[in-house]
C-alpha positions as CSV (number, residue, x, y, z in Angstrom):
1,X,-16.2,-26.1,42.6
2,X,-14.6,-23.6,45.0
3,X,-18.3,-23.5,47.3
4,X,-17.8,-27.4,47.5
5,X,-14.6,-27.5,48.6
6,X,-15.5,-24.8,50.9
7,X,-17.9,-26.9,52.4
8,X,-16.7,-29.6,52.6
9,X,-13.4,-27.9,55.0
10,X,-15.9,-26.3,56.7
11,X,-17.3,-29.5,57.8
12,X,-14.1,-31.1,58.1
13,X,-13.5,-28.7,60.8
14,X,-16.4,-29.2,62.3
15,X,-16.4,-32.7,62.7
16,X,-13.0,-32.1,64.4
17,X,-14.1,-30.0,66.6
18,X,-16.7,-31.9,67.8
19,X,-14.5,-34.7,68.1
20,X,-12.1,-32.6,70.0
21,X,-15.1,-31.7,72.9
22,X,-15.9,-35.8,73.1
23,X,-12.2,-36.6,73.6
24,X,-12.4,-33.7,76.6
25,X,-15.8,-35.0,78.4
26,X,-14.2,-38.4,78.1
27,X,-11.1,-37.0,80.0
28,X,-13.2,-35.6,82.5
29,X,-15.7,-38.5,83.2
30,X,-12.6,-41.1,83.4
31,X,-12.9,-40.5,87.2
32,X,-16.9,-41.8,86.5
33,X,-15.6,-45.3,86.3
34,X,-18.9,-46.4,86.0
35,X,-19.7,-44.4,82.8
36,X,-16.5,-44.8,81.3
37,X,-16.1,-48.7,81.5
38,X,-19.9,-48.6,79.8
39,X,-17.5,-47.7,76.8
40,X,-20.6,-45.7,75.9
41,X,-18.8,-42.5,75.6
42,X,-15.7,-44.2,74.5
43,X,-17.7,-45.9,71.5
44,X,-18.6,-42.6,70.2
45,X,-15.3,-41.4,70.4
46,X,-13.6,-44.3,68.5
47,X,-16.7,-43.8,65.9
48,X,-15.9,-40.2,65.2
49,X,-12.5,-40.6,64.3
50,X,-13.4,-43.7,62.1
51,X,-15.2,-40.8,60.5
52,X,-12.2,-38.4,60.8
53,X,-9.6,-41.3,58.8
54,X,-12.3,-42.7,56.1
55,X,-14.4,-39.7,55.3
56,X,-12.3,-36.7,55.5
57,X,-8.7,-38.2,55.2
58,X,-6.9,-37.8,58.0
59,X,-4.3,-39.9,59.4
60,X,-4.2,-41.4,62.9
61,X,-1.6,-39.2,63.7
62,X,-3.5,-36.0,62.8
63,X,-6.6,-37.4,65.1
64,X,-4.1,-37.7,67.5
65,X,-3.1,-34.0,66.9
66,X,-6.9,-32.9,67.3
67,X,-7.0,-34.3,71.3
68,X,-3.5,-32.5,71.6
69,X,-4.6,-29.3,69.7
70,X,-8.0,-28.4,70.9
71,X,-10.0,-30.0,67.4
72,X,-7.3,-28.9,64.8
73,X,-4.3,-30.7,63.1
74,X,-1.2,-28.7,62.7
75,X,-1.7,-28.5,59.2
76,X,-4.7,-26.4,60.1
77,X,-2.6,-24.1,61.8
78,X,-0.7,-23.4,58.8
């Protein structure tokens, strides 16, 4: 059970971090106004951390923590 679980945090901080590098091109194409007001980036943004709160548990504050902390909560830290 212990490989599973292994796994699955594994891919939990994966996910995260992937997250975490949409969040930052998203920052950095806001001033694009064409691309961002497509929403096309934006839309995969809001559909990973759909992902983030119904797949892997987190709370909309610790997705909030991943833009803040680089793709990690501050549980992770611990």
């Amino acid at each position: 059970m212990s490989r599973i679980t292994d796994a699955w945090e594994a891919e939990r901080l994966a996910y995260q971090q992937r997250y975490a590098n949409a969040c930052a091109k998203i920052k950095e194409s806001q001033e694009n106004e064409k691309e961002f007001y497509q929403g096309k980036s934006v839309g995969a943004m809001l559909e990973m951390s759909y992902v983030l709160i119904v797949i892997f548990g987190l709370s909309c504050k610790q997705v909030e923590e991943l833009e803040r902390n680089k793709g990690f909560t501050d549980a992770d830290f611990n």
